[in-house]
C-alpha atoms as a printed R data frame, in Angstrom:
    type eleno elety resid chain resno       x       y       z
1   ATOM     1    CA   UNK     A     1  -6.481  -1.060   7.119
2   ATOM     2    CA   UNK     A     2  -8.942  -3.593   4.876
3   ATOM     3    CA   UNK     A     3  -9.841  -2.749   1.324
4   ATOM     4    CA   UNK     A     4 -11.359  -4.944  -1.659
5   ATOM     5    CA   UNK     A     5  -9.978  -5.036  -4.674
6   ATOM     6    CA   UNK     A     6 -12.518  -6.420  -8.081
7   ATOM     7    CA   UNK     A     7  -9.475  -8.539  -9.296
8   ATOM     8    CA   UNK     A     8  -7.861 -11.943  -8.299
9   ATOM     9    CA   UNK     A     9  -5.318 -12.761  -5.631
10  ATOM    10    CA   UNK     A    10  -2.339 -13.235  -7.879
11  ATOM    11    CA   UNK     A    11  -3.065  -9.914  -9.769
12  ATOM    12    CA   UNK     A    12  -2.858  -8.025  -6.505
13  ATOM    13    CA   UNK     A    13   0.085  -9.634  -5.461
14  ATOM    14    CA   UNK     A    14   1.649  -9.024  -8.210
15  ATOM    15    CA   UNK     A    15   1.046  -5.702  -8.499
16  ATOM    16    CA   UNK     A    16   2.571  -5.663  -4.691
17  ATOM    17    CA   UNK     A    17   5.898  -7.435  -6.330
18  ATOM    18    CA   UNK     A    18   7.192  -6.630  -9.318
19  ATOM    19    CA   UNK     A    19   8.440  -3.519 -10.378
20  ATOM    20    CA   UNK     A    20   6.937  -2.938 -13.601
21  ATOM    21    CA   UNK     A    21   3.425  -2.946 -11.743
22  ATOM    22    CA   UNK     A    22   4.340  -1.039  -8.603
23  ATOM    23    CA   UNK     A    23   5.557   1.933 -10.148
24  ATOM    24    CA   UNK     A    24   2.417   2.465 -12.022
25  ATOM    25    CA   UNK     A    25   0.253   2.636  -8.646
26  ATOM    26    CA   UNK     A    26   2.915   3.662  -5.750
27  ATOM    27    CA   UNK     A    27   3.563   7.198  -6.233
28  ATOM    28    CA   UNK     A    28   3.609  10.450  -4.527
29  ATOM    29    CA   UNK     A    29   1.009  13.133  -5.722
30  ATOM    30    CA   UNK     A    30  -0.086  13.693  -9.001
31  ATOM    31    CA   UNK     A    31   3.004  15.385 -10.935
32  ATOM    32    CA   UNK     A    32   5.391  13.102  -8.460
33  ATOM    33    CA   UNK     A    33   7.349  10.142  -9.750
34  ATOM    34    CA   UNK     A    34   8.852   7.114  -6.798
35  ATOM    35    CA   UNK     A    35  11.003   4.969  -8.159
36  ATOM    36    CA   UNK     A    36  13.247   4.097  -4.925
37  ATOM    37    CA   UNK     A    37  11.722   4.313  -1.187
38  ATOM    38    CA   UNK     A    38  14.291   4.519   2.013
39  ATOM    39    CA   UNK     A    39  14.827   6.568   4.824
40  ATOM    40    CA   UNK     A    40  18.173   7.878   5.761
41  ATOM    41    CA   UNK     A    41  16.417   8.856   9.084
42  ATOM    42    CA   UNK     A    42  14.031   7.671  10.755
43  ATOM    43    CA   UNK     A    43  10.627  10.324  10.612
44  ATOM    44    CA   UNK     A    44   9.330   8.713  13.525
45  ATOM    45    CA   UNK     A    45  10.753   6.783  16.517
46  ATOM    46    CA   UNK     A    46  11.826   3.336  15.910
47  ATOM    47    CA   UNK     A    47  10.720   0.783  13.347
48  ATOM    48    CA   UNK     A    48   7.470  -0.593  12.117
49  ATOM    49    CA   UNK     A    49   6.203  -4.500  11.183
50  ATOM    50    CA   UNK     A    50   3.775  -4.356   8.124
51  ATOM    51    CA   UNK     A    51   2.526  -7.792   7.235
52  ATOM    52    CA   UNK     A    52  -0.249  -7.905   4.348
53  ATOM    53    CA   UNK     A    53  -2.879 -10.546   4.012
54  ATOM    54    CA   UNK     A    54  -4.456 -11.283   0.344
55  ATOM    55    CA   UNK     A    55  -7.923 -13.156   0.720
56  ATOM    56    CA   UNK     A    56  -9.647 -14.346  -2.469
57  ATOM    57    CA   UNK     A    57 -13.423 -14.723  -2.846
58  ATOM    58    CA   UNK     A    58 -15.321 -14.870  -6.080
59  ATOM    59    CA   UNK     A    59 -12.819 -13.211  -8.389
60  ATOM    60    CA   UNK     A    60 -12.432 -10.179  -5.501
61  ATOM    61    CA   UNK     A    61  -9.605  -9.716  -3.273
62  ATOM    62    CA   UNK     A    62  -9.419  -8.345   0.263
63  ATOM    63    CA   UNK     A    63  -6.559  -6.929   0.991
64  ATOM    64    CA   UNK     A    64  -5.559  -6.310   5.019
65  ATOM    65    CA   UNK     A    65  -2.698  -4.195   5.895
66  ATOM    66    CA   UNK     A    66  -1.276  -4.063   9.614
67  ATOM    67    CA   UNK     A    67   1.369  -1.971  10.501
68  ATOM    68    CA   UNK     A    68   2.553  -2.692  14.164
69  ATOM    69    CA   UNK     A    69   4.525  -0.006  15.821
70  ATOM    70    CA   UNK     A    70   6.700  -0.268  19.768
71  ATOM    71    CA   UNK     A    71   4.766   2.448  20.592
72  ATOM    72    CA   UNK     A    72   1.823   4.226  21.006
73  ATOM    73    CA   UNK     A    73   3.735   7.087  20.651
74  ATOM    74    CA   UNK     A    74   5.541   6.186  17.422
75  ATOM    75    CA   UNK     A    75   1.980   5.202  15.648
76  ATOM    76    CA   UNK     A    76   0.911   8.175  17.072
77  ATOM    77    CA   UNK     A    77   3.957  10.212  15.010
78  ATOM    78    CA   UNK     A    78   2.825   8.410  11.720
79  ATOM    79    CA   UNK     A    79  -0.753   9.031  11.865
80  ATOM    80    CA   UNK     A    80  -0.291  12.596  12.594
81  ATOM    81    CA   UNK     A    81   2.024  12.347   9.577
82  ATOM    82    CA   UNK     A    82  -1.085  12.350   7.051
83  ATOM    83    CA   UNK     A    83   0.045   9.061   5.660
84  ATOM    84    CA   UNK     A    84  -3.337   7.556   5.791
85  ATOM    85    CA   UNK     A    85  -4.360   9.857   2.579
86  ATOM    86    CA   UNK     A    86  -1.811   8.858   0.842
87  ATOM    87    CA   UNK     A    87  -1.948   5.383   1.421
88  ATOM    88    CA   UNK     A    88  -5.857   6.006   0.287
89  ATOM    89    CA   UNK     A    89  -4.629   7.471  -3.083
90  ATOM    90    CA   UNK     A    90  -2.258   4.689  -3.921
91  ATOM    91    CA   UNK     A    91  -4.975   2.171  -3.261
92  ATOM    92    CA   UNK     A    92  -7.273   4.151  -5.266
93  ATOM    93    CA   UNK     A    93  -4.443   3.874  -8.519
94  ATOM    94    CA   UNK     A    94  -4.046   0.484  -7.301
95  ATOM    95    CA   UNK     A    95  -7.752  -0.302  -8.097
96  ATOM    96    CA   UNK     A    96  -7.651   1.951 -11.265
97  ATOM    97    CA   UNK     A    97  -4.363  -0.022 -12.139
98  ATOM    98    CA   UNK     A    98  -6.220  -3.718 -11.255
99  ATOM    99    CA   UNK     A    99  -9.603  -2.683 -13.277
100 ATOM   100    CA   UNK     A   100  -7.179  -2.303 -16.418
101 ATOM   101    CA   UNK     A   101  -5.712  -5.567 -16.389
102 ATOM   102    CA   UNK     A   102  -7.387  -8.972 -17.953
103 ATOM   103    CA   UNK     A   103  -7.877 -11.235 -14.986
């Protein structure tokens, strides 16, 4: 997944990083409060490889996100999991969040 973010590199890695800025943007719904993610089981078969490239240009940040399953049939699992709207939440807090800060 690819989405732009109107703030610099650093800022959006940081707010990837360190704690104090990742709990204001990672949560669940509204009402919901994250402070620790882990799985005692796994929801889906196997394990996943996210890797996350930050790209600068002109004072905006693209921000790529691929998430590399074993198997069709595990991706498959996720996507059917409805994770993609709530991965399009956080990013939308994310943005909120990055719009706030000085650059």
């Amino acid at each position: 997944m690819t989405r732009g973010f109107d703030a610099p590199r650093q800022l959006v890695f940081d707010a990837h990083t360190k704690p104090d800025l990742i709990k204001r943007w990672l949560l669940g719904p509204p009402g919901w409060f994250v402070d620790t993610e882990g799985f005692d089981e796994a929801w889906y078969p196997g394990e996943a490889l996210n890797t996350l490239v930050l790209v600068e240009k002109g004072g905006r940040t693209t921000l790529t996100q691929t998430v590399r399953y074993e198997s069709r049939e595990a991706r498959d699992a996720v996507l059917k999991s409805g994770m993609e709207s709530g991965v399009a939440a956080s990013y939308q807090r994310l943005a909120d969040l990055l719009a706030s800060k000085p650059s």
